[in-house]
C-alpha positions in Angstrom: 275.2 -186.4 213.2 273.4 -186.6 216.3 275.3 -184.1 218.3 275.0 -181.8 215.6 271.7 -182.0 215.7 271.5 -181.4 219.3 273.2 -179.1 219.4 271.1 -177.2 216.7 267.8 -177.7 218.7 269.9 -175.6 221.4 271.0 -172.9 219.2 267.5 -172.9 217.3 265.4 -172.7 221.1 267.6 -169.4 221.8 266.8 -167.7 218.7 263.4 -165.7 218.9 263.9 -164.3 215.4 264.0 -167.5 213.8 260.9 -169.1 215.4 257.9 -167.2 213.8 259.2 -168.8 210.8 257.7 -172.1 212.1 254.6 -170.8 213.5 252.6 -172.6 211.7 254.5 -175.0 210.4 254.1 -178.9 209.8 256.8 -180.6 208.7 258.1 -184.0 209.1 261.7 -184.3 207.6 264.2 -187.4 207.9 267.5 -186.4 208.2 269.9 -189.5 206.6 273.4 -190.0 206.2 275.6 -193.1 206.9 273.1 -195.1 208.1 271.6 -193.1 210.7 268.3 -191.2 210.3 266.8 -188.7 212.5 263.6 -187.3 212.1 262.9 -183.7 212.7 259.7 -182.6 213.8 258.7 -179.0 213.4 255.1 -178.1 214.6 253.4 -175.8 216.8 255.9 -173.2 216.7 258.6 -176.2 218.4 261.1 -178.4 216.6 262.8 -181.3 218.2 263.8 -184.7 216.7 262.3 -187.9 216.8 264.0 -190.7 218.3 262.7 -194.1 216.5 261.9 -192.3 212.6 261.4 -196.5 211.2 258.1 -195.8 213.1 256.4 -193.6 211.4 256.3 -192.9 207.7 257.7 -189.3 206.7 257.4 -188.1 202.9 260.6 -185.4 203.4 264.1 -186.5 203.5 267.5 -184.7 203.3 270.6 -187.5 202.7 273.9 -186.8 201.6 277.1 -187.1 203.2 278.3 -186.5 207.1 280.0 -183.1 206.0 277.4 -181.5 204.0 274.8 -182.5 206.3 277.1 -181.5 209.4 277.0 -177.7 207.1 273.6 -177.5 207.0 272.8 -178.4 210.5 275.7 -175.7 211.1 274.6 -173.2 208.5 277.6 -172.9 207.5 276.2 -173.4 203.8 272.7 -173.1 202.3 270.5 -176.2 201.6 270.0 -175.7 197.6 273.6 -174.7 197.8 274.7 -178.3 199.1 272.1 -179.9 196.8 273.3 -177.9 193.5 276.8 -179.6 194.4 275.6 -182.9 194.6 276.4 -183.1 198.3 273.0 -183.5 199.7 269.6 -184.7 197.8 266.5 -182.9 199.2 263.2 -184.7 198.5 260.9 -181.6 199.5 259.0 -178.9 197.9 260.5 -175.8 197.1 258.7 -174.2 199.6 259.6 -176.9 202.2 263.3 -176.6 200.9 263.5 -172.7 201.3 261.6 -172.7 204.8 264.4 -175.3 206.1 267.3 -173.4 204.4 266.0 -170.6 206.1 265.5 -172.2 209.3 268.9 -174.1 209.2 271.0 -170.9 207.8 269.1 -167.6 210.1 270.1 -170.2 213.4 274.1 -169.6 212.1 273.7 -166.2 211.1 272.1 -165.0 214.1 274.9 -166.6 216.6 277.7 -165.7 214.0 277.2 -161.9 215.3 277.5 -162.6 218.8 280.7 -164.5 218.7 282.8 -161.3 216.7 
C-alpha cells in the first residue's frame, strides 16, 4: 500500500487542477489495510503522509482490503462506490468523504487523458 501511496503524492503534486480543492483543507485521515496504516495529511494546500500515525490520534479512517484501497489510491473507482460494495468502510463525514473521492478520483482522471 505504500508505493501506492507514493506514488499518488507524485501524481497528486503534478496536478494543478486538483489542488485548489485542498486549499483550505484540514484533514487528518488513516489509511488501513492488512495491518499497515498510513496517515494522510492534507493542509495548507499540501498533502503528504505521515510516517509513525500510532503517534498522533486521527478521527478519520478509510480500511478495507489491499485491492479496493489500491483502487482508490488509483482512482480507478470512487470512494462511496468501494464502500457501497462493502470493500472499504469510511469513518468520515459526507463532506470529508466526497472531498477525498474527489481528490483521489480528479488525480486518475486527469492523467487518464494524457496516456490515450
Amino acid at each position: 500500500m505504500i508505493e501506492a501511496v507514493k506514488t499518488f503524492l507524485v501524481k497528486i503534486k503534478d496536478q494543478g487542477h486538483v489542488l485548489p480543492l485542498i486549499h483550505r483543507a484540514d484533514i487528518q485521515v488513516n489509511l488501513h489495510c492488512d495491518q499497515q496504516t498510513i496517515q494522510l495529511i492534507i493542509k495548507n494546500g499540501g498533502i503528504f503522509l505521515l510516517q509513525n500515525p500510532e503517534e498522533q490520534q486521527v478521527k478519520y479512517e478509510i480500511s478495507g482490503s489491499p485491492a479496493a484501497m489500491k483502487q482508490l489510491l488509483e482512482g480507478t473507482e470512487r470512494l462511496r462506490f468501494l464502500e457501497q460494495q462493502g470493500q472499504l468502510k469510511a469513518s468520515t463525514p459526507l463532506r470529508t468523504t466526497l472531498l477525498l473521492e474527489s481528490i483521489f478520483f480528479l488525480t486518475k482522471a486527469q492523467n487518464s487523458q494524457f496516456t490515450k
